[in-house]
N, C-alpha and C positions, 0 to 999 in steps of 0.2 A: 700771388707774388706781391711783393713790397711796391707800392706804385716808384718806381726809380726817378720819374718823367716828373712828377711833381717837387719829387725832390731836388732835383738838380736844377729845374726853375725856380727854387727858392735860395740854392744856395751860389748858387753859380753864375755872379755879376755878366749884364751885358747879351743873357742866354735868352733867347725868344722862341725855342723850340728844340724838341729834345726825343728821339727814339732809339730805343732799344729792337734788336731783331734777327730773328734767328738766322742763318744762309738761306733756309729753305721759305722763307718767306711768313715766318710766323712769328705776329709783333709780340713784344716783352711787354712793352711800357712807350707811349707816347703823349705828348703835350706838344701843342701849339697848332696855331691852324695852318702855316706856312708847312711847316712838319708834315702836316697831311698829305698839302699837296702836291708834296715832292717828294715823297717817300718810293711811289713805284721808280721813279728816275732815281732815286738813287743807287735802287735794289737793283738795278740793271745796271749801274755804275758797278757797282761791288761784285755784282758776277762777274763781267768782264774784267775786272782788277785780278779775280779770283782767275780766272781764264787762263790770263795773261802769267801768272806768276805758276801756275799746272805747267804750262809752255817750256816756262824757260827751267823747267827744272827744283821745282818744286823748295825744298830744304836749301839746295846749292845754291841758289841765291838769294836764301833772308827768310824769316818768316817775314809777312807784310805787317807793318803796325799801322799805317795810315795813309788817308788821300785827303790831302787839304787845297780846299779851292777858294778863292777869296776874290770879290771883285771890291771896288773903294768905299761899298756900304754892310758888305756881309760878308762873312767868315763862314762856310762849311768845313765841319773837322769832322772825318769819318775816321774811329777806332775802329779796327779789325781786330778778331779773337779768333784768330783760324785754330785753336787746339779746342775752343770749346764751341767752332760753327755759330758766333755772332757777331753782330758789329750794333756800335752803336753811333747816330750821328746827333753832333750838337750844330744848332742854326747860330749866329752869334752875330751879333753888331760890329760893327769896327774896332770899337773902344774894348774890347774885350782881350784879358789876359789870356793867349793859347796855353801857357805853361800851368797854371792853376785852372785853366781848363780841364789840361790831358791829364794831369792830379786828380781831379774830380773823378772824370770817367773811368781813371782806374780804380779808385777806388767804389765805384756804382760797379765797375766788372766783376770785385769780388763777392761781393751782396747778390751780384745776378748769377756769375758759378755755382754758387752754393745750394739756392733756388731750382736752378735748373735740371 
């Protein structure tokens, strides 16, 4: 597979960690060492996301596209791909553009579809 993780820390201002990963818990592509060691938290994050959105009815209310958490020095943006079972999460500084973020990662989604 195309390492995606390198890529998106060189193209992607402000990004300090970056994973790609399938639902079932099988990584794509990761970089950073912050990334490492929050990646099972976050995979418990995204099942329960995932959980939660089964509950309430799956399609009838939305596919899920994201969980974004931010405290005054760091940005987590988790992309969800529930049609093709991945998500990926960018680590990101404050100073960091969300919008040419979520650009980014879609386009790292369709380089990773294709692959997969």
């Amino acid at each position: 597979m195309t390492n995606i993780a390198e890529k998106a820390m060189e193209e992607i201002p402000y990004i300090t960690g970056y994973a790609a990963v399938k639902f079932n818990g099988d990584t794509l592509s990761i970089a950073g060492e912050e990334t490492e060691k929050i990646l099972t938290d976050i995979q418990a994050i995204v099942k329960n996301y995932i959980n939660i959105y089964h509950a309430l009815g799956e399609y009838a209310v939305g596919i899920p596209k994201e969980i974004l958490m931010n405290t005054t020095e760091i940005t987590l943006l988790i992309r969800l791909f529930y049609n093709h079972e991945f998500f990926q999460l960018a680590v990101l500084k404050k100073d960091a553009n969300l919008g040419y973020t979520r650009y980014m990662l879609h386009q790292y989604s369709k380089v990773i579809t294709e692959e997969v």
